[in-house]
N, C-alpha and C positions, 0 to 999 in steps of 0.2 A: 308786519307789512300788509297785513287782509285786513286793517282794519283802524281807519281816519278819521271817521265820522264821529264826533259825539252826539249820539244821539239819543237818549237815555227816555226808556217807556217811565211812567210814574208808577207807583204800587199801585193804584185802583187800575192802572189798565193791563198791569200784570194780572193781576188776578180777576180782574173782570176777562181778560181774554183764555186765562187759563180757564175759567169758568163753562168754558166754550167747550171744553174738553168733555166736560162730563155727560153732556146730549151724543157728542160727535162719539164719544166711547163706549157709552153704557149700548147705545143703540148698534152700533157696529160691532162692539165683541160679543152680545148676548146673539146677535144676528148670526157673526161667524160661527160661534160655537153649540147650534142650535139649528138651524136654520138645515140643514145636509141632514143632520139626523132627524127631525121630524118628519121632511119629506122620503126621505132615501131611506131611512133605518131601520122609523119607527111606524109610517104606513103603507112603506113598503112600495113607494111607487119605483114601475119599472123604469129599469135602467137608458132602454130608449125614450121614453116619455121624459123620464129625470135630465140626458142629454141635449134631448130638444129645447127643454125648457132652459135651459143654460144657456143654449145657444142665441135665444132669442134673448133674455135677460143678457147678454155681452154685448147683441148689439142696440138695445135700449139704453144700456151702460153708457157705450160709446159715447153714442151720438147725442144723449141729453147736454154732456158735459159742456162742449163747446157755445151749444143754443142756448144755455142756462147761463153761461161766462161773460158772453157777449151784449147778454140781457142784463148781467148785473154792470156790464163796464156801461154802458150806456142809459143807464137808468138817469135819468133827469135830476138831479140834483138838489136844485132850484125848488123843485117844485115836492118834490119827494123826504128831502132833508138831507137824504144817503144813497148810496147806492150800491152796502153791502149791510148795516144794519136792520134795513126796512126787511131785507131777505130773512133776517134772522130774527126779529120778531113778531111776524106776518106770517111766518113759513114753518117755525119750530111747532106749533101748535097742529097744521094740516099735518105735517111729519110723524108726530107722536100717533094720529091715529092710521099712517099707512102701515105704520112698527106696527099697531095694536093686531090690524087685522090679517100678518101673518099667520101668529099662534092659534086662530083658533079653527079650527077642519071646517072644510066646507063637508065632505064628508070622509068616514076612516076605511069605506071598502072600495067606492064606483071610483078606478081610475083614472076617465074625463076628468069629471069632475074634479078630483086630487089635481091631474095636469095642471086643469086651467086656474085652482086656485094658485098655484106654485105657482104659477107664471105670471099673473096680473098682480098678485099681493107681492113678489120682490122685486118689480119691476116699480112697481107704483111707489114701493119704500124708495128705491134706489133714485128715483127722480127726484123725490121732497127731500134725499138723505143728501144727493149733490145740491141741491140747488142752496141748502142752510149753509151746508160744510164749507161748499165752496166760499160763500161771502164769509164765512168766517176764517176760511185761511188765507183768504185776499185781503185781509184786516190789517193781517201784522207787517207782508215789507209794506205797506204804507204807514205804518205807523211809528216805524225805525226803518233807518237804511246801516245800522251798525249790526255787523254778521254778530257780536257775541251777544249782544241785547234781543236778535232774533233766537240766537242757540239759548240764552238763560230763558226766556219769554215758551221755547219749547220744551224746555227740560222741565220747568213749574207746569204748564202745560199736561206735560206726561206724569208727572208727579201726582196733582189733581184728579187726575182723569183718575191713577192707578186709585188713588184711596175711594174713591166714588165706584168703580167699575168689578174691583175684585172682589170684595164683600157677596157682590150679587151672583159675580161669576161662580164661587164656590156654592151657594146655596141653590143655585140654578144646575150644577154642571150636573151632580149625579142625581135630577130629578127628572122624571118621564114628561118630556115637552107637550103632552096628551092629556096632562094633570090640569083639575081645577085647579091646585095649589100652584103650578108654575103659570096659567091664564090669571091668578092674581097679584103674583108678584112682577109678573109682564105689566101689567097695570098700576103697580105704584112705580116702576121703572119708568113707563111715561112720563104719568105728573109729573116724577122728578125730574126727569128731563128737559119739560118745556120749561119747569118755574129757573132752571140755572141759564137756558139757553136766553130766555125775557133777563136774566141779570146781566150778561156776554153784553146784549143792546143796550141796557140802559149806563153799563161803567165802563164799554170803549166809547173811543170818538175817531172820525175820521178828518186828518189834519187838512188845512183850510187850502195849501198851497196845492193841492190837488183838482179843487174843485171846477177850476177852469183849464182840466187839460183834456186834448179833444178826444172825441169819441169816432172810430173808424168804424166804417160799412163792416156788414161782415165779411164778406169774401177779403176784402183790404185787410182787417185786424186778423184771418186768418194767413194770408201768406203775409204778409210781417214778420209773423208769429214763426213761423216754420225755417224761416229763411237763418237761422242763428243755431250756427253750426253747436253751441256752447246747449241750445234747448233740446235738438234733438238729440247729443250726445247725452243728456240729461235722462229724457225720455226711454233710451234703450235700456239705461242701467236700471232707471226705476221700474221700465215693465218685468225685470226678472225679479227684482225685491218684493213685488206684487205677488209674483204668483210665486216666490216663495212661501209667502205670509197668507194665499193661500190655502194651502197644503198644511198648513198649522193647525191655527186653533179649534177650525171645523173639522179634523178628523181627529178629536180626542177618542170619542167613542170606537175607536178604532185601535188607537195606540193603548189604549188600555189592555189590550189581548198581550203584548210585549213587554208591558211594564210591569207582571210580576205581581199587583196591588189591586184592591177594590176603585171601584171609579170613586168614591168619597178621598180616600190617597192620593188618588195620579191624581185628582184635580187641583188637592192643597197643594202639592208637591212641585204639579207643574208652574203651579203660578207663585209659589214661592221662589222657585229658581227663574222665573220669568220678571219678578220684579226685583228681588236682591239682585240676581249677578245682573240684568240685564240694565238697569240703573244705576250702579257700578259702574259699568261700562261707558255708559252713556256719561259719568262724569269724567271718567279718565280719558276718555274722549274730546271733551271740555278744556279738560286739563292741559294737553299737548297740541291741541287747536294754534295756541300763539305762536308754538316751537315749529309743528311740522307742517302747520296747514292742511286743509281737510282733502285736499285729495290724497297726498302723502298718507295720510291714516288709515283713509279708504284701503288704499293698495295693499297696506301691512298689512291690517288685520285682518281684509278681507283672504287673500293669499292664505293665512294662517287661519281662518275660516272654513277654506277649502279643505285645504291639504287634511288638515286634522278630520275632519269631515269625513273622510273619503279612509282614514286608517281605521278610525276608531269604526265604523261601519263594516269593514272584514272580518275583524275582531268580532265583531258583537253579532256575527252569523253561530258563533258556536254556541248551544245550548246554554240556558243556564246562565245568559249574560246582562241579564236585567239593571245592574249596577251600573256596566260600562254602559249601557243606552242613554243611563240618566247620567252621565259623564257626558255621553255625547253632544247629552242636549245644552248642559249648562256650555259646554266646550260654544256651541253655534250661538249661544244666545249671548256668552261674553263678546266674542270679536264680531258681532253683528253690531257691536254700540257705536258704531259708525251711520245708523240710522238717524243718529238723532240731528244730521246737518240733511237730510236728505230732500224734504221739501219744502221746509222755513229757510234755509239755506242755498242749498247748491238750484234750484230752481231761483232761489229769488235773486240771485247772479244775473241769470238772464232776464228776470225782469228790467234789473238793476242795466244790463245791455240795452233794454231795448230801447228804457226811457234816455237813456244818453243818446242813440241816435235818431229817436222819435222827439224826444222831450214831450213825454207822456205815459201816464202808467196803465197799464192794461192789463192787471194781475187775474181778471175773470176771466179771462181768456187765453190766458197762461195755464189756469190749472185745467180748462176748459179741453186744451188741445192736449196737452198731457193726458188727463184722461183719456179720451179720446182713443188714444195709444196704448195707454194702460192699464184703462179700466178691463177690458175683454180679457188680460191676465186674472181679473179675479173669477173667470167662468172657464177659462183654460186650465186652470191649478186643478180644478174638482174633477175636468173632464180625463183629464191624465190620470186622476187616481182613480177614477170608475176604472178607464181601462187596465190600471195595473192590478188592483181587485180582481176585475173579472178575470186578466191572463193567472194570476196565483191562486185563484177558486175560492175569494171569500165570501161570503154567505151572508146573507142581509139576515138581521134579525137573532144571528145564533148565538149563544154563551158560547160556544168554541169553534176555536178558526184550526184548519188544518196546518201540520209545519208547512206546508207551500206558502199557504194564506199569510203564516208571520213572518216570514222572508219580506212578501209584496208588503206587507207592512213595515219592517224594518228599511227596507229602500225609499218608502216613503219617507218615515222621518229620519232619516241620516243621508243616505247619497244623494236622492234629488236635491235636498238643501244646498247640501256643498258644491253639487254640479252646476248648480243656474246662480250658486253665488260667485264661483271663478266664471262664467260665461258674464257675468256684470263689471265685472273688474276690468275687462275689453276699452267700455264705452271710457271709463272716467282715466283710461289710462292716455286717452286723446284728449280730456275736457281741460280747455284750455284757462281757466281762470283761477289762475295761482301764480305767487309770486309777485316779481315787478309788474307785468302785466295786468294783475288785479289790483295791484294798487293806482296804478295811473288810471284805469279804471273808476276806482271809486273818486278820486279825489275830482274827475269830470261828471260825478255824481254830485256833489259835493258842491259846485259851482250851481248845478242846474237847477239846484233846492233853494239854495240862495235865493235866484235870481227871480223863482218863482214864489217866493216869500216876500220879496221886495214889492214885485207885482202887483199883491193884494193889500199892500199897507196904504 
């Protein structure tokens, strides 16, 4: 019933769009799982200077996303070619060098200094990181309106990315981010980055019956935007998924104290249960789409996300519980494969709203205004586990955390997950686009595609 449309991507823009993954991942996971420990871990900047700098980095976050959205919906056409390509082959290449010019110290003692590079070098990534990302995830509902063509197009997507991203991740994770050796592997990680991101532009396309739908002021394409009850219940549940995924892969250097193992270990280990069970998941996910529909899945297994969350975490207070952690974790990574509908999907719903009652698509400023909302979760997530650090007295710097210190770390990775992921199960338990409802939906999609495919013939 979720799904009318045939509307079938080709392989080249499969895999020209999955291709898109490996700029959008290699640069985002090496960021998240790097990025806290070089400034925080490994030169030690203070904790209020580290805060601040968060702070401002949220609301650079913020507010790029929307003025970046609105620039790409409105970008001329006509005269430009695209109005989400041009971003991503124009844009991939300045991106690569704001990536470059995190890694390397402006200096390793004067704290200023450390500040201000931490704050101008993630801010400046985070701008060229929205403005690529975003045209490249406002590619795909334009280029299908069929929910399972979008879910296969993000599952090769995450596939892609995994084989291009964890290679690095492992040879990077337990290496001192302070290393010549890690400042040149950061640098073929570039290159590599922009030469797939130049292939994303030249093997998608952007379909033609778009080309003449109108472009709204901003203030107008923002309350539009906002006024759809289906976006911002959207919104809420994704700002918890945010700053669960947060709290993740940037404090590995951390969870190693409780996992028992060498950081060479937790790293293989982690990302071997990050991509086996969590890809898994993500197809049985896949799998029961037709049967329960994605908010129904949401609920189950988010529910069952929790709850287990929240047991296996009591348990894993007693000494000596290293095993059950890493139970724990696969336990949150399997029924978290409900992510994989989360913004190719239940977001592109509402796009899919709005052009039914706009008859126009305005996907830059859909993920524009989401961010907006959600991006500041990704500076919220850190600022939470500073504070819980500093209340359990862990120690920047040390080969050993006190038992307080692995308590505040095991709460990290076990209850907060499970608590901010039943606190999301809120929103989608009102998100209206399921069942008959979505289908009468799409099929008024479905017409307006037509009619503006007729248009241009």
């Amino acid at each position: 019933m979720e799904n009318k449309t045939s509307d079938k991507l080709s392989r080249k823009n499969l895999i020209g769009y999955g291709f898109g993954s490996i700029p959008a991942g290699l640069f985002m996971y090496v960021f998240n799982l790097k990025y806290i420990e070089l400034f925080y871990n490994d030169l030690l900047l203070l904790p209020i200077y580290f805060i601040i700098g968060l702070v401002i980095y949220m609301t650079v976050n913020a507010l790029n996303d929307p003025l970046l959205g609105q620039l790409s919906d409105r970008t001329n056409r006509e005269k430009w070619g695209s109005r989400r390509l041009i971003y991503i082959k124009y844009g991939a290449p300045i991106w690569a060098i704001a990536f470059l010019l995190i890694w390397f110290p402006w200096s390793y003692t004067d704290q200023i200094i450390i500040f201000i590079h931490f704050t101008i070098s993630i801010c400046l990534y985070d701008t060229m990181f929205t403005l690529v990302v975003l045209a490249w995830m406002a590619l795909l509902p334009e280029m299908t309106s069929n929910i399972d063509e979008r879910n296969k197009a993000n599952f090769i997507s995450l596939l892609i990315g995994a084989i291009a991203v964890v290679p690095f991740l492992l040879i990077l994770g337990a290496m001192d981010a302070t290393s010549i050796e890690f400042q040149i592997i950061i640098i073929i990680v570039a290159i590599i980055s922009t030469a797939f991101a130049l292939l994303t532009a030249y093997m998608c396309e952007e379909k033609p019956e778009f080309r003449k739908d109108e472009s709204f002021p901003l203030w107008k394409s923002i309350k539009e935007t906002v006024k759809l009850k289906s976006f911002l219940l959207f919104i809420g549940y994704n700002f918890f998924g945010i700053l669960i995924g947060s709290v993740g892969l940037s404090y590995l250097f951390a969870y190693m104290f409780i996992l028992g193992l060498n950081s060479t270990m937790v790293t293989v280990i982690y990302f071997l249960i990050f991509i086996f069970v969590g890809y898994s998941a993500y197809i049985v996910c896949m799998k029961l789409r037709p049967k329960w529909g994605m908010r129904k899945i949401i609920l189950r297994f988010g529910i069952l996300r929790a709850i287990g969350g929240v047991i296996i975490f009591i348990f894993a207070l007693i000494p000596g519980s290293e095993l059950l952690l890493w139970i724990g974790f696969a336990w949150l990574t399997f029924f978290a494969g409900y992510g994989i509908f989360t913004t190719g999907s239940l977001m592109a719903l509402s796009m899919d709203e709005d052009e039914v009652n706009q008859e126009t698509r305005r996907e830059g400023m859909f993920l524009g205004i989401n961010a907006l909302f959600t991006k500041p979760a990704a500076s919220i997530g850190p600022v939470i586990a500073t504070l819980i650090f500093l209340a359990f007295g862990f120690v920047q710097g040390a080969d050993t955390q006190s038992a307080e210190a692995l308590i505040g770390i095991k709460i990290l990775f076990l209850l907060v997950p499970a608590i901010l992921a039943a606190i999301s199960l809120i929103f989608i338990y009102f998100y209206p686009w399921h069942g008959e409802k979505l289908e009468e939906m799409r099929k008024k999609l479905e017409e307006i595609h037509k009619k503006k495919l007729e248009s241009i013939r």
